[in-house]
C-alpha positions as CSV (number, residue, x, y, z in Angstrom):
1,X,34.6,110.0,48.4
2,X,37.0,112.1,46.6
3,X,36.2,114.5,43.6
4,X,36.6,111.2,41.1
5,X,34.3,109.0,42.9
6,X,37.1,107.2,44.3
7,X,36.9,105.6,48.2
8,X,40.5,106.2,49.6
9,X,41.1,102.9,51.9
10,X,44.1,101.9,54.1
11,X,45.1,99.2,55.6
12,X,46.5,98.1,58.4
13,X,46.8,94.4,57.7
14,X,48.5,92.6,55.0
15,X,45.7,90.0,54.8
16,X,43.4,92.9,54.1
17,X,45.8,94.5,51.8
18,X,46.3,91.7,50.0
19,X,41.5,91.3,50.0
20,X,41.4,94.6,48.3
21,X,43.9,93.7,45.7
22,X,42.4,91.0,45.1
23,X,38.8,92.8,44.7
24,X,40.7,95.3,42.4
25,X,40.5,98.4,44.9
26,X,44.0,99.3,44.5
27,X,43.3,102.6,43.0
28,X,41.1,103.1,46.5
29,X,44.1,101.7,48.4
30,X,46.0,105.0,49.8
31,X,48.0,103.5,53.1
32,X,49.2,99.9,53.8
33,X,51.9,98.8,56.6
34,X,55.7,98.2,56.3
35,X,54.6,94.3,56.2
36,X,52.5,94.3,53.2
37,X,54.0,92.8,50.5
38,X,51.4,91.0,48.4
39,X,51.7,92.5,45.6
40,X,54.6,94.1,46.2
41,X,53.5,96.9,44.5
42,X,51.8,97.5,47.3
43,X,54.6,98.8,49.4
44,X,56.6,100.4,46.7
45,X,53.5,102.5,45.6
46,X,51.2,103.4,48.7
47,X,51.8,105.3,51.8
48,X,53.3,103.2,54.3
49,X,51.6,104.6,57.6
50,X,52.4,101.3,60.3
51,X,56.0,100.4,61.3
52,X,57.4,98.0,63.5
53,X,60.1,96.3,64.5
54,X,63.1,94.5,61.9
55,X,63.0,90.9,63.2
56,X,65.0,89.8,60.1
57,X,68.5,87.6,62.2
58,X,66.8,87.1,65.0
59,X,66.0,83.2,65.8
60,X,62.5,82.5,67.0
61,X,63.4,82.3,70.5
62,X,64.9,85.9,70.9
63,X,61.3,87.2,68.6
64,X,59.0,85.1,70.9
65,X,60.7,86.8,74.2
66,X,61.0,90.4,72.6
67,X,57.3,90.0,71.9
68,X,56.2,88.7,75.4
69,X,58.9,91.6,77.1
70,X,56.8,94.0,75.4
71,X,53.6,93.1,75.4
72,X,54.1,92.2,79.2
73,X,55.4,96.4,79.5
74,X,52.2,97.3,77.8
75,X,54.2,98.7,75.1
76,X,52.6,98.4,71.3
77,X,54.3,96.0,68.6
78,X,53.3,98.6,66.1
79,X,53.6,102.5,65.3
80,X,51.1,104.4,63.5
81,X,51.8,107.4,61.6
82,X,49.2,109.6,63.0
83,X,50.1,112.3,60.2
84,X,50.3,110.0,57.5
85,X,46.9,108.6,58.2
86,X,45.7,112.5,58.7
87,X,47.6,113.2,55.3
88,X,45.4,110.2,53.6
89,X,41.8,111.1,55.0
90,X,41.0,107.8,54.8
91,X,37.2,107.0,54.4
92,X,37.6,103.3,55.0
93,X,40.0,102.0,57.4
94,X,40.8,98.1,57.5
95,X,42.2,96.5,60.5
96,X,41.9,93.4,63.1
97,X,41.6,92.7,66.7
98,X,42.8,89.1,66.4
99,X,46.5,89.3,67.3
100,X,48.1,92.0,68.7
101,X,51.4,90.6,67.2
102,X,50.0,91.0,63.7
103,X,48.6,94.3,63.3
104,X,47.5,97.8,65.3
105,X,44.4,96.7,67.3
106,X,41.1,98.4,66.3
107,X,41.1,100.6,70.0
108,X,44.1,102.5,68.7
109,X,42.8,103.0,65.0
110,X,39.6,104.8,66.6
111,X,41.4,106.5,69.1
112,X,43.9,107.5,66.6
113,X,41.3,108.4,64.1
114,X,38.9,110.7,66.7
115,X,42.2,112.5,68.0
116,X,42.5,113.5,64.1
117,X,38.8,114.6,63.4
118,X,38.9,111.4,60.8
119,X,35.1,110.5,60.0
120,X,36.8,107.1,58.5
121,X,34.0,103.8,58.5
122,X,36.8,101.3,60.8
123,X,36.0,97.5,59.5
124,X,37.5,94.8,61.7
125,X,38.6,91.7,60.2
126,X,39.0,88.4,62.9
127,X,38.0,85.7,61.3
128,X,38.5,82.3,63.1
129,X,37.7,79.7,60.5
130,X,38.1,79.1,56.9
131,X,34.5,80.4,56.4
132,X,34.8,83.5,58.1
133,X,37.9,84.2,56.3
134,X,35.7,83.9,53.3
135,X,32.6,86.0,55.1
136,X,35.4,88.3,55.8
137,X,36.3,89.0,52.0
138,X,32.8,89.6,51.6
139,X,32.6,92.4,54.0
140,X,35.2,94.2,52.8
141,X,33.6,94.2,49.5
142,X,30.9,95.6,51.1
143,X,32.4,98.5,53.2
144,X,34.3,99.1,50.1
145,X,30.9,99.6,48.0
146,X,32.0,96.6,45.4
147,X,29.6,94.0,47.0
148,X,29.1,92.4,43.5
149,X,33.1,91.3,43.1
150,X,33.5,90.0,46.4
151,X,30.5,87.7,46.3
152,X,32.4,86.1,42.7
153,X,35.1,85.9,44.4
154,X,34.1,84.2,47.1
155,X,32.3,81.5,44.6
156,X,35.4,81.2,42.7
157,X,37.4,80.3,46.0
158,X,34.9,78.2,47.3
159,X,35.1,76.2,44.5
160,X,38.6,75.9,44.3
161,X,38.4,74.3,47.9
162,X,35.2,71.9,46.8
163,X,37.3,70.8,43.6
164,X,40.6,69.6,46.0
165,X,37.3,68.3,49.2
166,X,36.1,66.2,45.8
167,X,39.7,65.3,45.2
168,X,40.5,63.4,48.8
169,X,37.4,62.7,48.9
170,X,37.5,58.7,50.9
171,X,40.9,58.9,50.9
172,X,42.5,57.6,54.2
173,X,43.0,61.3,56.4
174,X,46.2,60.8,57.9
175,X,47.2,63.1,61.3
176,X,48.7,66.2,60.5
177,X,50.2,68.7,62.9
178,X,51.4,72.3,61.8
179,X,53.7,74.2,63.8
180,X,52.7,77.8,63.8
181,X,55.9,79.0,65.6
182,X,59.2,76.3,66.7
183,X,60.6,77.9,69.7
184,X,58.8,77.6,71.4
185,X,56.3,75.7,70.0
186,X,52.7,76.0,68.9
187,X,50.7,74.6,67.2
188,X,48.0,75.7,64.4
189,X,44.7,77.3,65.6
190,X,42.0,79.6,63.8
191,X,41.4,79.0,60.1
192,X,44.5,76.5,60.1
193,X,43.0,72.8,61.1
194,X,40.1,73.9,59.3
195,X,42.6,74.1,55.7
196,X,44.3,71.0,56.8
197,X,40.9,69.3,56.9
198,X,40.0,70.9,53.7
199,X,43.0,69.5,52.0
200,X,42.0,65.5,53.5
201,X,44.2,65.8,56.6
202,X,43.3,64.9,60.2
203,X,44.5,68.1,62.3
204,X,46.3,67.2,65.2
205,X,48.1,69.4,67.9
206,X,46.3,72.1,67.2
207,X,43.4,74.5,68.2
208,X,40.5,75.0,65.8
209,X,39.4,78.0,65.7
210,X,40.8,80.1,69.0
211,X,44.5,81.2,69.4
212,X,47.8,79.0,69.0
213,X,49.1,78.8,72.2
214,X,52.8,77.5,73.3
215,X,53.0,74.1,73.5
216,X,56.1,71.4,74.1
217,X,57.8,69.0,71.8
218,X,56.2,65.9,74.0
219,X,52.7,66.4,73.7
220,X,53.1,67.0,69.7
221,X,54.9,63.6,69.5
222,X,51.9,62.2,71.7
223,X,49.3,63.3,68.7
224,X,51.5,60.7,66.7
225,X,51.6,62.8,63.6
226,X,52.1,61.5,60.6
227,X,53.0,64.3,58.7
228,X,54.8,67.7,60.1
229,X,54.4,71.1,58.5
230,X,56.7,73.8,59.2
231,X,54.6,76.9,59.0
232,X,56.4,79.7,61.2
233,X,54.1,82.7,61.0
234,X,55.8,85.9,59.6
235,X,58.5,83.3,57.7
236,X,58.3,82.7,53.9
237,X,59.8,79.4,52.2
238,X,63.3,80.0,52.6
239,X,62.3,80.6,56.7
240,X,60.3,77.5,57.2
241,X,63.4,75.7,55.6
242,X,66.3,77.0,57.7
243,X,63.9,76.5,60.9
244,X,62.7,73.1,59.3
245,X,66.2,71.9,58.8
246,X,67.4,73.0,62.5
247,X,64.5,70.8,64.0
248,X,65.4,67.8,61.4
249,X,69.2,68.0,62.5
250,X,67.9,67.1,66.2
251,X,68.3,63.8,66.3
252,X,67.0,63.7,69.6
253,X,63.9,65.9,69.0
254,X,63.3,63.5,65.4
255,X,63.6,60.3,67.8
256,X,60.1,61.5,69.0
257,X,58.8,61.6,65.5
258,X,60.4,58.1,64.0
259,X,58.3,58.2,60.8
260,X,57.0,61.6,60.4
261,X,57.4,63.4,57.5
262,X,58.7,66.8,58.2
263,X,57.5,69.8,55.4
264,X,58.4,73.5,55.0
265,X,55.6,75.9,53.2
266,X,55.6,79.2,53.0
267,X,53.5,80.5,55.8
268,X,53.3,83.9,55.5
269,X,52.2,83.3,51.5
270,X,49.9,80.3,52.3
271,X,48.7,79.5,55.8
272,X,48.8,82.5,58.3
273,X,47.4,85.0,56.1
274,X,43.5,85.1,56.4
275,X,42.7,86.0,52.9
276,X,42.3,84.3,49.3
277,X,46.1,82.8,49.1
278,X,44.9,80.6,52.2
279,X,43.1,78.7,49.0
280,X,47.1,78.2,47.2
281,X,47.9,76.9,51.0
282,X,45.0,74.2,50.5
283,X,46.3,73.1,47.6
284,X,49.6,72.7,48.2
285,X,48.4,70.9,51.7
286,X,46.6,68.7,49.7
287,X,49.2,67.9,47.3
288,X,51.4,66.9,50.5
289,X,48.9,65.2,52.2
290,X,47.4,63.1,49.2
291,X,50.4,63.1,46.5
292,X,48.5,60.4,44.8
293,X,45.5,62.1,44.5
294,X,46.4,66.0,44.2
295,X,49.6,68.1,42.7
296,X,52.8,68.1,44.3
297,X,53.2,71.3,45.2
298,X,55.6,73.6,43.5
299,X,58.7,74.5,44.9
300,X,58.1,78.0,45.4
301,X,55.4,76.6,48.4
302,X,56.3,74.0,50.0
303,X,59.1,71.7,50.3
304,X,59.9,67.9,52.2
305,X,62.9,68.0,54.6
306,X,62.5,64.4,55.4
């Protein structure tokens, strides 16, 4: 603790960033990453120790294959500022070893962290469902020493999600596929099907709970969705619109998908973040999915491309 009392925290995830926000812990927040921006305060007034790569004009295919090229080389998506973080003297570090595309993983925090003499408590965050995302909130109220908030906010999130599972409740579920990344493809995995199902969708062409993998164009058309959402991870809106619209303009690619509705959200915001925005994300899925039953959702999340 510092001479106030006060914990100093980083984080190396926006999702977590985004946790201790929400659990009022950004006077403990010292460090964050160039990507977190929720609030985005965060980035204008913290430390920014991670950096990584500006992927801003490139189309998916040339991020997918710049991923793969490095990750193939053993070379890391991510720099951390070793004398930032020794600056800070972090006592709680936050991280993940979920995706190595999304954040630092957890070896090279506590390799980092011993090479520095930091003492730092390292809490890592990899949830793979919608509860764990919620267990995961909890935890970090916990390492954080603010046990108490997390477990009302928790109950306030939970339910949020019971009021819109009461909403769609007997409602016809119709199949529902979200596309994590377009080129190439993948579909949803970890806490994703779960929201869909959460929001009175059938999830389909996806993988509950484990990691999206590519898939192809032909065996997403053979899941027969009846509604598409564009959800390109590390895209907001205005992303999942321009690569919405470019699928929508193949008219041999829509031929596959005769009646499908085809949706942009906001999938950085709503749906590949695991912390408490995922609950906007069920919302708005619900408002897609059951129009009649739920709010449409604002135009700022989601929007229908055809």
């Amino acid at each position: 603790m510092t001479d106030t009392g006060v914990m100093r925290i980083v984080s190396l995830l926006p999702s977590a960033t985004e946790i201790s926000y929400a659990l009022g812990l950004d006077e403990q927040l010292v460090g964050v990453t160039f990507e977190c921006n929720e609030p985005p305060r965060a980035r204008e007034q913290k430390r920014i120790i991670v950096g990584g790569q500006d992927t801003s004009g490139m189309a998916p295919s040339a991020i997918d294959a710049a991923v793969r090229s490095r990750l193939a080389a053993g070379e890391d998506l991510y720099t951390l500022d070793a004398g930032a973080l020794s600056d800070l003297d972090p006592e709680l570090i936050l991280t993940q070893d979920l995706c190595r595309v999304c954040a630092v993983p957890t070896e090279k925090v506590r390799d980092a962290a011993v090479a520095l003499g930091c003492t730092a408590e390292v809490v890592t965050l990899d949830p793979h469902s919608l509860d764990e995302v919620l267990a995961s909130i909890a935890d970090v109220g916990a390492a954080a020493g603010v046990p108490d908030r997390a477990a009302v906010l928790c109950e306030e999130l939970s339910a949020r999600i019971a009021e819109v599972r009461t909403a769609v409740r007997g409602a016809r579920r119709p199949r529902v596929a979200v596309i994590e990344w377009v080129d190439p493809p993948f579909g949803a995995g970890h806490w994703m099907p779960d929201m869909v199902a959460a929001a009175g969708g059938d999830p389909v062409a996806c993988r509950p709970r484990s990691r999206s993998v590519p898939t192809n164009w032909s065996a997403i058309a053979a899941e027969r969705p009846e509604i598409m959402i564009i959800s390109p991870c590390g895209f907001d809106l205005a992303g999942a619109i321009e690569q919405g619209a470019g699928l929508v303009a193949d008219s041999a690619l829509m031929a596959r998908f005769p009646d499908t509705e085809v949706w942009a959200i906001d999938g950085d915001g709503l749906m590949v973040r695991p912390g408490p925005r995922l609950i906007d994300g069920i919302e708005s899925l619900a408002g897609i999915i059951h129009p009649g039953r739920c709010s449409r959702p604002p135009e700022t999340a989601a929007r229908r491309l055809r």
